[in-house]
Backbone as JSON Lines, residues from 0, in Angstrom:
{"i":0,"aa":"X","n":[-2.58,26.51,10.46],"ca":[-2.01,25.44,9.68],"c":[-1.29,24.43,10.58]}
{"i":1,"aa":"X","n":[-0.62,24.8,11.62],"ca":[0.14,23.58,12.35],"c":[-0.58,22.7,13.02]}
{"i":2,"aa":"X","n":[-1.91,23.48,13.45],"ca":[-2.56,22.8,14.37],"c":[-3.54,21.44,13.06]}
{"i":3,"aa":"X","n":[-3.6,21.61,11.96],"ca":[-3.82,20.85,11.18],"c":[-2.67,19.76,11.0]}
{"i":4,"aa":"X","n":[-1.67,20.4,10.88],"ca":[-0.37,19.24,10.93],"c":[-0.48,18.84,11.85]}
{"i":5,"aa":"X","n":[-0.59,19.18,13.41],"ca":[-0.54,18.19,13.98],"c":[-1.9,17.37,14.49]}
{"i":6,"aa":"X","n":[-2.79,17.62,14.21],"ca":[-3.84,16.21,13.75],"c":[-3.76,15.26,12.91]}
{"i":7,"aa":"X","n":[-2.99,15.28,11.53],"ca":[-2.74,14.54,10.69],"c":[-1.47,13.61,11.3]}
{"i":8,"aa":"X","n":[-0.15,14.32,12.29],"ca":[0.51,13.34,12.88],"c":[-0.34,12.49,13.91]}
{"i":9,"aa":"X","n":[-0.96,13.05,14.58],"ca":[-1.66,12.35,15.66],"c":[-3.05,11.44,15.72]}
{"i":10,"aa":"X","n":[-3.13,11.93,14.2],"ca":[-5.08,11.29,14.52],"c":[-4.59,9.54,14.09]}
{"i":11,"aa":"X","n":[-4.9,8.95,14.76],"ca":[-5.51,7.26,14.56],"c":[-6.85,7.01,14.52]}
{"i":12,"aa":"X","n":[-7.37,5.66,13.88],"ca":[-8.64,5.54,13.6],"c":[-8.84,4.07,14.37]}
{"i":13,"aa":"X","n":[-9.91,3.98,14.88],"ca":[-10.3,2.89,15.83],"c":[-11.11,1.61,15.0]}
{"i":14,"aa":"X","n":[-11.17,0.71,15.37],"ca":[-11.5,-0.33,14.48],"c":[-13.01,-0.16,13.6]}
{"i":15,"aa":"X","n":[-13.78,0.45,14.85],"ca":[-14.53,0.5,14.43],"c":[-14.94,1.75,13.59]}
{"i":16,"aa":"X","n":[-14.15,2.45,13.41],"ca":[-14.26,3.38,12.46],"c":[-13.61,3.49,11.32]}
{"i":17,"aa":"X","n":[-12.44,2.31,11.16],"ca":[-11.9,2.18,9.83],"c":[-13.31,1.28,9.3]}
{"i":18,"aa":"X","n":[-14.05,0.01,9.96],"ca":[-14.93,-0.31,9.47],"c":[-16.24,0.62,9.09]}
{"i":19,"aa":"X","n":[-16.25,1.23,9.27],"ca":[-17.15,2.32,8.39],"c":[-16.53,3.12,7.32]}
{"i":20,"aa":"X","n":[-15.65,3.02,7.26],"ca":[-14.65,4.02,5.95],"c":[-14.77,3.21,5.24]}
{"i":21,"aa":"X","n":[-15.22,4.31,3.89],"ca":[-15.42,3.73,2.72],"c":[-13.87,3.03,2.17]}
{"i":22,"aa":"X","n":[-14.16,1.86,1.66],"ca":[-12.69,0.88,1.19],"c":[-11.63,1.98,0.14]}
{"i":23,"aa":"X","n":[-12.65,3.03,-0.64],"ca":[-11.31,3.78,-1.6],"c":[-10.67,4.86,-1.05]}
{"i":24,"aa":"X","n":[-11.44,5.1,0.04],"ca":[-11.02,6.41,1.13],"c":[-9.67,5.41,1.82]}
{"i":25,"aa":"X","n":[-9.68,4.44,2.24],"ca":[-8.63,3.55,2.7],"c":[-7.36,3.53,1.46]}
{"i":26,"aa":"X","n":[-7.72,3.31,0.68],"ca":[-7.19,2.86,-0.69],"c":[-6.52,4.21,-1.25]}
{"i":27,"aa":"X","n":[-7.3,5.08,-1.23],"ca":[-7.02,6.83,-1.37],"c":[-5.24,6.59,-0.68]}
{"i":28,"aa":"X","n":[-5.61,7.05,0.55],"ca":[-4.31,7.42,1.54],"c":[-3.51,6.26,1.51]}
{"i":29,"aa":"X","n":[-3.7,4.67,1.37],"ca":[-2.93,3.94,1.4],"c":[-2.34,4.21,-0.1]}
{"i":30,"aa":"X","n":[-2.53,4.51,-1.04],"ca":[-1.78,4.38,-2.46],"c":[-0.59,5.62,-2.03]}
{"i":31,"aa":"X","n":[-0.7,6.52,-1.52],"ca":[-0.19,7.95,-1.04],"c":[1.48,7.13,0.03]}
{"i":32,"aa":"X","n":[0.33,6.63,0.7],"ca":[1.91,6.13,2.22],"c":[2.99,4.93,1.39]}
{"i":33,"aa":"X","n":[2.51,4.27,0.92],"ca":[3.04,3.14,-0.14],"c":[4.21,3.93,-1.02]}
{"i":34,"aa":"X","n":[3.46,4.64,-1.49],"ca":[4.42,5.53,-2.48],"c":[5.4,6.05,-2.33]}
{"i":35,"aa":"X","n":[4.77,6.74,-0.71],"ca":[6.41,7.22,-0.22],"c":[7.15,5.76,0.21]}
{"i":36,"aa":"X","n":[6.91,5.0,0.66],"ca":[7.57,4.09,1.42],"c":[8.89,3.31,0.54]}
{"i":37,"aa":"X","n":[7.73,3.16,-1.01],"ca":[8.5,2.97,-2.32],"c":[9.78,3.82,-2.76]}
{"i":38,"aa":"X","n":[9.56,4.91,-2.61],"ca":[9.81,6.12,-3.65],"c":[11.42,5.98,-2.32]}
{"i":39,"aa":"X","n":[11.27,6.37,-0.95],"ca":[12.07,5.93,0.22],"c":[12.72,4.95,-0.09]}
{"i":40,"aa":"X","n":[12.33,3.87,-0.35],"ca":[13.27,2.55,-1.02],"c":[14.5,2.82,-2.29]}
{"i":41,"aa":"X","n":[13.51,3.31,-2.87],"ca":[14.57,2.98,-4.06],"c":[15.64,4.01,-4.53]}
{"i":42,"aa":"X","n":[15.45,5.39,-3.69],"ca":[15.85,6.37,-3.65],"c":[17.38,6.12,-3.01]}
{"i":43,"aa":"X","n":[17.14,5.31,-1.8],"ca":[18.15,4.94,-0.46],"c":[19.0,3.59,-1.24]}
{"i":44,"aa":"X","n":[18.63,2.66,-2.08],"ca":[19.46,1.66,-2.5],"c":[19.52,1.34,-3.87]}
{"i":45,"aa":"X","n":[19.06,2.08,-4.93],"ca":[19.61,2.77,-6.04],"c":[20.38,4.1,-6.75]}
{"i":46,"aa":"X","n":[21.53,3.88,-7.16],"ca":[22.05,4.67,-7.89],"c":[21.76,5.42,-9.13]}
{"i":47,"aa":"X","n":[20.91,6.21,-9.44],"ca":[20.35,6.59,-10.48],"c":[19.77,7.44,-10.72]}
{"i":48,"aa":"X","n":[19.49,8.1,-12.15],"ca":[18.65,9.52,-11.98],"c":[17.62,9.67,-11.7]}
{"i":49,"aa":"X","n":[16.64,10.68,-11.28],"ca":[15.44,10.61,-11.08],"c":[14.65,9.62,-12.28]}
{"i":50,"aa":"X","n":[14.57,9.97,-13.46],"ca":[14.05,9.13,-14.42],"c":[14.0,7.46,-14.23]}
{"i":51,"aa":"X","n":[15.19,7.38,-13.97],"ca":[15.65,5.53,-14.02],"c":[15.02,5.01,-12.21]}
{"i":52,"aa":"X","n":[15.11,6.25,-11.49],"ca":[14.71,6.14,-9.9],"c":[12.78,5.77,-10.3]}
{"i":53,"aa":"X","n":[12.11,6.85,-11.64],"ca":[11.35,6.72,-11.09],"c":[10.6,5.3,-11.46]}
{"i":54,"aa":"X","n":[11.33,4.42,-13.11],"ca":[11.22,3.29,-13.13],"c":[11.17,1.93,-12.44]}
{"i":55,"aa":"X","n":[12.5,2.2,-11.51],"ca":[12.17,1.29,-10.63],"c":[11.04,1.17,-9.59]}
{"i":56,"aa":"X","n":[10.5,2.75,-9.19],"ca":[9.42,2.64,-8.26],"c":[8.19,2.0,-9.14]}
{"i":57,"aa":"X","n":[8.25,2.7,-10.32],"ca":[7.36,1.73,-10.64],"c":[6.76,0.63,-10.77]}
{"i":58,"aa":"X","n":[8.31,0.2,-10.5],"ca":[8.17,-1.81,-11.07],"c":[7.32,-1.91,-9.42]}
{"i":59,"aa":"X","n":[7.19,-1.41,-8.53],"ca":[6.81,-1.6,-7.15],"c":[5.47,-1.56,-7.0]}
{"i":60,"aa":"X","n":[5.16,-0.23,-7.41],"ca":[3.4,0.44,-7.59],"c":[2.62,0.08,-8.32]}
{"i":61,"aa":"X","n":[3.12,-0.61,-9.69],"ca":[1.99,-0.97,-10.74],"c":[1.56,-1.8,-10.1]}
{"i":62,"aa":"X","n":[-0.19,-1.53,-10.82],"ca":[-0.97,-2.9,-10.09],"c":[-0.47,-4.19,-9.6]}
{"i":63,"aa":"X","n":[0.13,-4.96,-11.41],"ca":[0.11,-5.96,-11.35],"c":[1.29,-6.49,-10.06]}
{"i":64,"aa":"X","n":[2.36,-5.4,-9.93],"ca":[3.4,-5.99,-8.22],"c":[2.92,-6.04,-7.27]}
{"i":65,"aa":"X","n":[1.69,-5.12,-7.34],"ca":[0.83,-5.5,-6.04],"c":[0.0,-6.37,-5.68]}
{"i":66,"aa":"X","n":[-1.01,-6.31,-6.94],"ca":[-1.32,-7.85,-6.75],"c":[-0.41,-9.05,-6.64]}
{"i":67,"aa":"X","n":[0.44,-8.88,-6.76],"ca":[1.44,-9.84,-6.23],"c":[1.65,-10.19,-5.24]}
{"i":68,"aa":"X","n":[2.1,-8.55,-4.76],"ca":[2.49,-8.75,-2.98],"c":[1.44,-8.99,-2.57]}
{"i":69,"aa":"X","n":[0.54,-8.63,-2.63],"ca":[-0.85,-9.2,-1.78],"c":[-1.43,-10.4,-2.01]}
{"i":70,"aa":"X","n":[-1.11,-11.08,-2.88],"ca":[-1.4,-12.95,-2.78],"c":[-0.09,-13.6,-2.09]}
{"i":71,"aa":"X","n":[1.18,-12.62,-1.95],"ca":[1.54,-13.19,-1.26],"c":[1.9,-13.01,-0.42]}
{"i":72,"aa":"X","n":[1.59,-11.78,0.37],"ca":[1.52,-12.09,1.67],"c":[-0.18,-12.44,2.72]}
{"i":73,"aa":"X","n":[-0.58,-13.25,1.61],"ca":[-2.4,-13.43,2.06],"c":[-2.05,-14.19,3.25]}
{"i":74,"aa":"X","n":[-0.88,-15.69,3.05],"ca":[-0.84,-16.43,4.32],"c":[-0.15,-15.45,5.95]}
{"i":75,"aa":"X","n":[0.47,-14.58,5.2],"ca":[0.59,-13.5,6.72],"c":[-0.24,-13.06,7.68]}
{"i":76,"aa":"X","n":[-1.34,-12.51,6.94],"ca":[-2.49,-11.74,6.98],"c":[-3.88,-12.56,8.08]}
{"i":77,"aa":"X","n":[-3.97,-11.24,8.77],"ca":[-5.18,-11.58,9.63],"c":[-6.34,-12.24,9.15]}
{"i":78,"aa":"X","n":[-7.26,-12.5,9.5],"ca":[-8.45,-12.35,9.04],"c":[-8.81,-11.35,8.33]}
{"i":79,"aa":"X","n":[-9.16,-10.4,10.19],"ca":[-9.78,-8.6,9.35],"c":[-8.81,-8.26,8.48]}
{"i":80,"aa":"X","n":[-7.19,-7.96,8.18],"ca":[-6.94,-7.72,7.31],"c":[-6.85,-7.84,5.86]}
{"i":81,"aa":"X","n":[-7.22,-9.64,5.92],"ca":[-7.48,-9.61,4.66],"c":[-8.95,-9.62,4.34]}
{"i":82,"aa":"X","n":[-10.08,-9.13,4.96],"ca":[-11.42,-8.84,4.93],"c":[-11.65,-7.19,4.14]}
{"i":83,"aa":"X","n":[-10.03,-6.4,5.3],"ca":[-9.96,-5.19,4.51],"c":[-9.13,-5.4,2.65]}
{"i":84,"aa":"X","n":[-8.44,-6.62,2.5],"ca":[-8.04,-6.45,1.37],"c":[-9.67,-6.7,0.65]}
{"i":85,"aa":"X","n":[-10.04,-7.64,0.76],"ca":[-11.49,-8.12,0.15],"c":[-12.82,-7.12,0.04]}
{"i":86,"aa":"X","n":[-12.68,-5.81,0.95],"ca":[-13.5,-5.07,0.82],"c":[-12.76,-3.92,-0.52]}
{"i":87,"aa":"X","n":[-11.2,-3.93,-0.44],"ca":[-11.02,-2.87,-1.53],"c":[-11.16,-3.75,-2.82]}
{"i":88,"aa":"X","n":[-10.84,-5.01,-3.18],"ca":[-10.8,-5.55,-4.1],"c":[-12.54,-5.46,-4.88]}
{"i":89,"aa":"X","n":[-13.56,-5.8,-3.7],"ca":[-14.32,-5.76,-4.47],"c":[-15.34,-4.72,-4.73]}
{"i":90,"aa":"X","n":[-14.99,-3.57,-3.97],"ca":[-15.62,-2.36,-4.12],"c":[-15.86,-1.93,-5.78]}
{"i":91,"aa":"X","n":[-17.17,-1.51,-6.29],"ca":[-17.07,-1.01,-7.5],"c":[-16.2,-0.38,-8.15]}
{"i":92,"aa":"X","n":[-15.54,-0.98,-9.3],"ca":[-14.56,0.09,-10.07],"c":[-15.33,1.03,-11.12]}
{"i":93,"aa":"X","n":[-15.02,2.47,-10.83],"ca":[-15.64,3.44,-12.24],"c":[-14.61,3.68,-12.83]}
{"i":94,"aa":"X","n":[-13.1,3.72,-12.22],"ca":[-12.14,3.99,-13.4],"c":[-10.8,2.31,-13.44]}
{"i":95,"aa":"X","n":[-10.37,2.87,-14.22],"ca":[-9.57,1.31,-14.23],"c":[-8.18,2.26,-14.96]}
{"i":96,"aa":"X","n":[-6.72,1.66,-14.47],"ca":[-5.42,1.9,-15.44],"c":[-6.0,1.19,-16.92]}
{"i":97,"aa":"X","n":[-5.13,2.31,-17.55],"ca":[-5.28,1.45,-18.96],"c":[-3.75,0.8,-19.13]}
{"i":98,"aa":"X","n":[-3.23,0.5,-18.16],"ca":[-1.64,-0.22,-18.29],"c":[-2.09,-0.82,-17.37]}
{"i":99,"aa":"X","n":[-3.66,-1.32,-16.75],"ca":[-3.28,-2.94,-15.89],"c":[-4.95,-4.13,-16.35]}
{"i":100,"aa":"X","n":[-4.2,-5.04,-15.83],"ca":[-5.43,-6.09,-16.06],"c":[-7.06,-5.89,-14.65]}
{"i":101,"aa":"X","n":[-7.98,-5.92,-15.2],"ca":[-8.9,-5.02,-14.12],"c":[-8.79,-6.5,-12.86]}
{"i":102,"aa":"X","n":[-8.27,-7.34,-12.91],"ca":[-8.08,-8.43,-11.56],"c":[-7.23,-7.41,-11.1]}
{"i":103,"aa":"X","n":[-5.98,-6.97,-11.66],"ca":[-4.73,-6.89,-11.1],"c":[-5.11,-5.71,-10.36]}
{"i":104,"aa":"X","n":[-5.49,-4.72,-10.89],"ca":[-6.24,-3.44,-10.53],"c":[-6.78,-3.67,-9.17]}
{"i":105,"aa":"X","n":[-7.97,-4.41,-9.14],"ca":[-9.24,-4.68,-8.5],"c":[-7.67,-5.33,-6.88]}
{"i":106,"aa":"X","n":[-7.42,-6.1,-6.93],"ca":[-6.63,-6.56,-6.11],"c":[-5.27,-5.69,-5.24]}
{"i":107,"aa":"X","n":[-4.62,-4.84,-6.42],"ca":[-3.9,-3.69,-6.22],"c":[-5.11,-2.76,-4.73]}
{"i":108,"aa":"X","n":[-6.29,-2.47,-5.63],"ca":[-6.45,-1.36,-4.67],"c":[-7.19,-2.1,-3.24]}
{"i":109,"aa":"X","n":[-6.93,-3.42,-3.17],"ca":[-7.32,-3.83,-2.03],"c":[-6.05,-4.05,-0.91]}
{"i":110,"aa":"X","n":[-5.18,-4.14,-1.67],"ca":[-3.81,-3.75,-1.18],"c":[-3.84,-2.89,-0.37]}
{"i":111,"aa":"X","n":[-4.06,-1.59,-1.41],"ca":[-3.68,-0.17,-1.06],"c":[-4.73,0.09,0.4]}
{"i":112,"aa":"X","n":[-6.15,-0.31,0.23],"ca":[-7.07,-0.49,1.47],"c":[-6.02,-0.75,2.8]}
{"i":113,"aa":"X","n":[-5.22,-1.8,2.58],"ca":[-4.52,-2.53,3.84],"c":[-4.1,-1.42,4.94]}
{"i":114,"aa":"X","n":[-3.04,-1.25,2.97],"ca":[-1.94,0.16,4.16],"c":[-2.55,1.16,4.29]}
{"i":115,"aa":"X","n":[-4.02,2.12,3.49],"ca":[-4.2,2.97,3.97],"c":[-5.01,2.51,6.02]}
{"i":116,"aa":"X","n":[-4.97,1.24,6.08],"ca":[-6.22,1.06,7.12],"c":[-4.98,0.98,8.27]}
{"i":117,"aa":"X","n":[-3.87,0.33,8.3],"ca":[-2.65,0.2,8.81],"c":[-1.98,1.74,9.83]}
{"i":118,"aa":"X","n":[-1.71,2.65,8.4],"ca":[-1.7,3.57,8.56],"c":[-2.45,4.51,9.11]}
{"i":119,"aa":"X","n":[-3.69,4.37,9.25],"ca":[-4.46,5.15,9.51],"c":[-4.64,5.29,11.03]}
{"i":120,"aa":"X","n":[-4.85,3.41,11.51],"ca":[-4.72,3.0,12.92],"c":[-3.41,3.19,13.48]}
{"i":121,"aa":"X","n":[-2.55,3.96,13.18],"ca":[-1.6,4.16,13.58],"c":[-0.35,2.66,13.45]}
{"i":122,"aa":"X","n":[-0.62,1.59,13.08],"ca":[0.06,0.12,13.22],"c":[1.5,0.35,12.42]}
{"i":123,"aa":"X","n":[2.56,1.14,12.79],"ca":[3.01,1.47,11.72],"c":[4.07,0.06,11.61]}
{"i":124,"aa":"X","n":[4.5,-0.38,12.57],"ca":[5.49,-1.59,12.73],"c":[4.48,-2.38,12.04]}
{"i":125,"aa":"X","n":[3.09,-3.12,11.96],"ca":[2.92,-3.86,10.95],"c":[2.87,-3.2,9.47]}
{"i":126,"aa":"X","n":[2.52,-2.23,9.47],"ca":[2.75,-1.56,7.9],"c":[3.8,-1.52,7.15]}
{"i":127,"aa":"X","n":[5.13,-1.03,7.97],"ca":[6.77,-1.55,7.81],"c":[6.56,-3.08,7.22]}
{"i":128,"aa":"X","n":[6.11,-3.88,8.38],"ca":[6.85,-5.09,7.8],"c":[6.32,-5.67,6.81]}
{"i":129,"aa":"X","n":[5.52,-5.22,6.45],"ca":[4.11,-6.04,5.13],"c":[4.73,-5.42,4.17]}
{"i":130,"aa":"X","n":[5.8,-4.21,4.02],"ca":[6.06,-3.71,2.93],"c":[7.46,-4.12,2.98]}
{"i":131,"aa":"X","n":[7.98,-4.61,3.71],"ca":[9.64,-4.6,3.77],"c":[9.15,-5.88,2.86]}
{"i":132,"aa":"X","n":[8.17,-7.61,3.5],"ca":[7.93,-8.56,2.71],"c":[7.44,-8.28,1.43]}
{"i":133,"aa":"X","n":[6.93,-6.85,1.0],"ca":[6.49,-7.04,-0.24],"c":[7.55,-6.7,-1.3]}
{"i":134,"aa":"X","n":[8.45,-5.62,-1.04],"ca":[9.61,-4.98,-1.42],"c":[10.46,-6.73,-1.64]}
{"i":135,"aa":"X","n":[10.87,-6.99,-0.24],"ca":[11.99,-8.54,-1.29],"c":[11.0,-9.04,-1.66]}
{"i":136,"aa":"X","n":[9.88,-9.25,-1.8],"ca":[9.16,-10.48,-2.73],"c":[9.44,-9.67,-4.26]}
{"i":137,"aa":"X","n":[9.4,-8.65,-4.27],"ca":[9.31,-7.97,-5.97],"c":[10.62,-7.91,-5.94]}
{"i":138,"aa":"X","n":[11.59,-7.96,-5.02],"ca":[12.81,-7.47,-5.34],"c":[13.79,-8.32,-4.61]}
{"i":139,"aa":"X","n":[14.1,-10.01,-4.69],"ca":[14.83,-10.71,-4.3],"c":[15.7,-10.11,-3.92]}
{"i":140,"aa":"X","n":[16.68,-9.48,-3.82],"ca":[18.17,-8.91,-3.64],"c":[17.56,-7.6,-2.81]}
{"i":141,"aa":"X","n":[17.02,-7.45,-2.37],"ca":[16.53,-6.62,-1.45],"c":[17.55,-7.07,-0.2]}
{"i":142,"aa":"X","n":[18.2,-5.62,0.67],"ca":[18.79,-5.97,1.56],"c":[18.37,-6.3,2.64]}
{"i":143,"aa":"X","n":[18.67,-6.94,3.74],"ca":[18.22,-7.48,5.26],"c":[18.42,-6.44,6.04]}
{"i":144,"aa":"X","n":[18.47,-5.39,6.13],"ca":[19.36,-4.17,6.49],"c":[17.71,-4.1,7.47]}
């Protein structure tokens, strides 16, 4: 088992092998790292019970905040990275939330593509900061900390 843990700390993926990964396999693990990153947020600068903790993460994760953050941080964004948002966005959907609009969806999991591709390549200082900008964009009063 450790020696599995420590491949999962250590493995990075090379460009050219995130470009062969399928966009929901990206999207998979990026919805996963996001979550914590979220769940880390609001845990550290809200006062509240798990219940009301887990509302606010939500306001973060639902599609439609993501499609948010990801139109707006499109002018940030590389090329290839936003090539990887454009490959999760338009990858076939077979399931859809029934609490989001299928744009918002479709755009959400091209998001999630980013950070799982981010993450994966090990980039973690750009993954931080694409989420610190997406966090105050959903959450003005977000601290500078």
């Amino acid at each position: 088992m450790k020696q599995f843990l420590d491949k999962i700390d250590r493995r990075t993926l090379t460009d050219d092998e995130v470009k062969m990964m399928n966009a929901m396999k990206l999207a998979y693990i990026g919805d996963a790292v996001y979550e914590v990153y979220i769940r880390t947020y609001v845990m550290n600068n809200y006062r509240a019970n798990v219940n009301n903790l887990n509302r606010k993460a939500v306001s973060f994760v639902k599609a439609g905040a993501q499609a948010r953050i990801v139109e707006y941080l499109k002018p940030y964004l590389s090329e290839s990275e936003w090539a990887v948002v454009m490959r999760g966005r338009n990858h076939k959907v077979t399931t859809a939330s029934k609490n989001a609009d299928i744009k918002d969806y479709k755009m959400a999991t091209g998001f999630e593509a980013l950070i799982g591709q981010l993450y994966l390549k090990g980039e973690k200082e750009r993954l931080e900061d694409l989420i610190i900008h997406g966090i105050k964009h959903i959450d003005p009063e977000a601290d500078d900390e």
